[in-house]
LUMVEX-680690 format. One record per residue (C-alpha): residue number from 1; residue in one letter; x, y, z. Coordinates in steps of 0.02 Angstrom, whole numbers, plus 32768, in hexadecimal, padded with zeros to 4 digits. Layout:
BEGIN
- resi_resn_u_v_w
- NUM_A_X_Y_Z
...
//
This chain:
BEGIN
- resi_resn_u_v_w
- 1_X_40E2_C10A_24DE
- 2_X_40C9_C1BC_2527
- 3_X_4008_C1A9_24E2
- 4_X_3FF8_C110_255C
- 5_X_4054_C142_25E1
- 6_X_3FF4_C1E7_25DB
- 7_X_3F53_C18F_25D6
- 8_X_3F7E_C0F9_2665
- 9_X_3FA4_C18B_26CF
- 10_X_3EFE_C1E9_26C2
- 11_X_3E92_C149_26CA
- 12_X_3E7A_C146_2794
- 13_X_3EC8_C20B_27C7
- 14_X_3E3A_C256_2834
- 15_X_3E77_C306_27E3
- 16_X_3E45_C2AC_273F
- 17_X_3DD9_C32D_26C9
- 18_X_3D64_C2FD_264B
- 19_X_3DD1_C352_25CB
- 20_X_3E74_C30D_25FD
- 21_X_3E39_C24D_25DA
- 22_X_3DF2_C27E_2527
- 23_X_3EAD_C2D1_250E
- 24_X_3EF9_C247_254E
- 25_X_3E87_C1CF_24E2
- 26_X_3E9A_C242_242F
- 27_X_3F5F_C228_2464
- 28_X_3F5E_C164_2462
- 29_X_3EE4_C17C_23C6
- 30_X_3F75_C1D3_2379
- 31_X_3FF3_C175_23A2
- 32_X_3F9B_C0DC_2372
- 33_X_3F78_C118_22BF
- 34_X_402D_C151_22B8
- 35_X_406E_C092_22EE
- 36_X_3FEF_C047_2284
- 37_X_3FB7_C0AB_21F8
- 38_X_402E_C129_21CE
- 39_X_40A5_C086_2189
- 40_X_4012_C047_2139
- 41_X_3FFC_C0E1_20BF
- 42_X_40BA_C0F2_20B4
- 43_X_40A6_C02E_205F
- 44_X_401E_C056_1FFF
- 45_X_405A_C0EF_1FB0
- 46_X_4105_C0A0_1F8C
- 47_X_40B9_C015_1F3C
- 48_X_4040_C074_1ECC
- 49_X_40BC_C0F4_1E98
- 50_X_4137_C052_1E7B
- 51_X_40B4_C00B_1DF3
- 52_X_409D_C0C2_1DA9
- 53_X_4154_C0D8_1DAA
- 54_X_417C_C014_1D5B
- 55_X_40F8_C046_1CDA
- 56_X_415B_C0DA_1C95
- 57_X_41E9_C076_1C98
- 58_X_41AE_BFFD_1C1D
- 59_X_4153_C08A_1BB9
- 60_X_4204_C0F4_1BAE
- 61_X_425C_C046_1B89
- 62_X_41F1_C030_1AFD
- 63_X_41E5_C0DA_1AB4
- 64_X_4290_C121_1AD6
- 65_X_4323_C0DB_1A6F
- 66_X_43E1_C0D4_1A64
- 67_X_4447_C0F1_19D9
- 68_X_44ED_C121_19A6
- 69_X_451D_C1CB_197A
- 70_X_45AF_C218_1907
- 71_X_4609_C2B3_1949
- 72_X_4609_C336_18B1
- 73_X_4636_C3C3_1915
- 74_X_466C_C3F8_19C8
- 75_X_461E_C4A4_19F3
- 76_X_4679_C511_1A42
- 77_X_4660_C4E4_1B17
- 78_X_4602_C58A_1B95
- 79_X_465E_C5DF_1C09
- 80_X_4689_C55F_1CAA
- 81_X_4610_C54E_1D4D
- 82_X_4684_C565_1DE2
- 83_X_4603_C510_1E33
- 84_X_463E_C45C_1E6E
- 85_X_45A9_C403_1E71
- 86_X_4597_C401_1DAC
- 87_X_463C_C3F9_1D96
- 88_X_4644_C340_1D75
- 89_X_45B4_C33F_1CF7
- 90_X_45F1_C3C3_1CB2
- 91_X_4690_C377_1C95
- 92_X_4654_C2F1_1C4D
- 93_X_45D7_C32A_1BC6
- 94_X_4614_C39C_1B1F
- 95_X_45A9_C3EE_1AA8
- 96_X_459B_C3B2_19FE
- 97_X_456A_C3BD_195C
- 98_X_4534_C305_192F
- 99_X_44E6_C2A2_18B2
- 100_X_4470_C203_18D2
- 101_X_43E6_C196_186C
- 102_X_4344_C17D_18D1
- 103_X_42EF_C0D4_18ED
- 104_X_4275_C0F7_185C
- 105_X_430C_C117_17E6
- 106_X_4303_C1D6_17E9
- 107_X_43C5_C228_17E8
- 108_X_43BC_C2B1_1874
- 109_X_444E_C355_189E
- 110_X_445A_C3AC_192B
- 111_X_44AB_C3FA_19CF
- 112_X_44A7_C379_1A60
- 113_X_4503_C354_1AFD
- 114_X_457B_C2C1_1ADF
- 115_X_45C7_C252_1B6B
- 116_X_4675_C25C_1B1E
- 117_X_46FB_C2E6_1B8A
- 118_X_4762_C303_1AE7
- 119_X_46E7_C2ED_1A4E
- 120_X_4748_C2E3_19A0
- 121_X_46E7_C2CD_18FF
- 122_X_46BE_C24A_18D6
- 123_X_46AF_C1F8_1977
- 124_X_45FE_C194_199A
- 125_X_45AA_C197_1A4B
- 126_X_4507_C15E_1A91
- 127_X_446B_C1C5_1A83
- 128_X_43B6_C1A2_1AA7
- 129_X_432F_C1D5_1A33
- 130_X_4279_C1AE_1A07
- 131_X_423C_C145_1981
- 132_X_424A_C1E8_190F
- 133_X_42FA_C220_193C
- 134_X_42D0_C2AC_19A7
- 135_X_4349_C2A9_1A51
- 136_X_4312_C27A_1AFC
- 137_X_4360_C24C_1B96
- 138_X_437D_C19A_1BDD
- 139_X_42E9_C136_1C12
- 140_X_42CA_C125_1CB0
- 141_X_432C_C077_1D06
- 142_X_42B8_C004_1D74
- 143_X_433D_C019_1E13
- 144_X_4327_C0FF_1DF9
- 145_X_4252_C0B7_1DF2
- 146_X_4265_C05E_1E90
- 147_X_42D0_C0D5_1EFB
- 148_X_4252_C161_1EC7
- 149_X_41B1_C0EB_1F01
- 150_X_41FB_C0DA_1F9C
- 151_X_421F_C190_1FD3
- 152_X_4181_C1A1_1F90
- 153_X_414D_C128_2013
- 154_X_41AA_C183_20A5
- 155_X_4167_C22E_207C
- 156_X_40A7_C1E8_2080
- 157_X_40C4_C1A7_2118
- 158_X_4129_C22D_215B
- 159_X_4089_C2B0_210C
- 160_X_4022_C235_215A
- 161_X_406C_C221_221F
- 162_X_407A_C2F1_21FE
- 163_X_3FC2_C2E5_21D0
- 164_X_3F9E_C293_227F
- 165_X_4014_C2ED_22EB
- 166_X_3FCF_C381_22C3
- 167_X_3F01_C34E_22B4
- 168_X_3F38_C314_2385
- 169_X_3F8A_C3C0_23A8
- 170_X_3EFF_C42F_235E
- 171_X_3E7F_C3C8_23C2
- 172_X_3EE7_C3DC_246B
- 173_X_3F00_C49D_2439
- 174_X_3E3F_C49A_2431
- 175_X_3E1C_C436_24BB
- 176_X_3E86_C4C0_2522
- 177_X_3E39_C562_24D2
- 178_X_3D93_C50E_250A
- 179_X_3DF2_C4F1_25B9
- 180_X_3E2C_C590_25D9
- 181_X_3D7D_C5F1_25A3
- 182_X_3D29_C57F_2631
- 183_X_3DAC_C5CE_26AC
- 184_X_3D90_C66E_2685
- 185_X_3CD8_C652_2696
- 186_X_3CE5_C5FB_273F
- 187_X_3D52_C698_2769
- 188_X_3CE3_C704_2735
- 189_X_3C73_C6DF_27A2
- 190_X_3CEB_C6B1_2844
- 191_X_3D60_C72B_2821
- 192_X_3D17_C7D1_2850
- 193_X_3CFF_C765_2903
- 194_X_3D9A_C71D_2911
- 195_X_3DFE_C73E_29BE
- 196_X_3D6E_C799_2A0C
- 197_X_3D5D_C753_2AB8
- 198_X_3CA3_C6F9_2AD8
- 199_X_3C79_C6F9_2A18
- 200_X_3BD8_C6A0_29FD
- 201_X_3B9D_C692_2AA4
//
């Protein structure tokens, strides 16, 4: 809105320079692009990072699978995190020595992280694994796929009005340098004259 206003009000000023109508058109350029485009590439970015993301989904779904595990073991837990903010996973994940046959039959043993807070042997739990056996973590859901598409979405367009805002600014900044070196031209050669009573007559 300040692009148009900007530009309304140099259309007819008879202090009007050249340079101030080409600002005040690269401003509504801007803003244009940033009202029109800049959502544009925000829905086209979501959308083709949706269809990457919905792709992996179905390739994790298919490759990644879960099976039930038998507690052998419960190793012995690391000193505590004071920290808060893993607290609650912490809390709700032991370390264990467990036992577990692999889609393909094989009989696996290992240490894993099981979601049980007070593991006993002989206790089963879920754990995801690849056709062989070998662990991996959860696939990916369709509603994490979507949620990530669509900050992808907002960052391209936010990278993308960025991208604008600052293309307008460095041509202003330029557009001034170019200003200000006229000036000190035209002073140049007024200056040495200026004040002097009956100059150039």
């Amino acid at each position: 809105m300040r692009a148009i206003a900007g530009f309304w009000r140099w259309r007819h000023n008879p202090l009007r320079r050249r340079t101030d109508l080409v600002e005040a058109w690269v401003a509504l350029a801007a803003a244009l692009l940033i009202a029109v485009a800049v959502p544009v590439v925000g829905v086209v970015i979501g959308d083709l990072s949706r269809h990457a993301l919905l792709q992996s989904v179905k390739e994790q779904q298919r490759e990644r699978h879960r099976i039930s595990a038998t507690v052998v073991k419960v190793v012995a837990q690391p000193r505590l995190d004071p920290d808060p903010e893993t607290a609650p996973d912490r809390d709700s994940q032991s370390r264990v020595i467990a036992e577990w046959t692999a889609p393909d039959g094989t009989a696996h043993r290992g240490t894993v992280m099981a979601d049980l807070k007070e593991p006993h042997a002989g206790d089963r739990f879920a754990l995801w694994t690849d056709a062989h056996g070998a662990v991996v973590g959860r696939p990916l859901d369709t509603t994490t796929a979507t949620t990530h598409a669509v900050l992808a979405g907002f960052g391209a367009a936010a990278a993308a009005a960025a991208l604008v805002e600052g293309g307008r600014r460095l041509i202003v900044w330029r557009m001034v340098l170019r200003r200000y070196a006229r000036w000190d031209r035209a002073w140049e050669k007024t200056g040495p004259d200026w004040g002097r009573t009956g100059t150039g007559s």
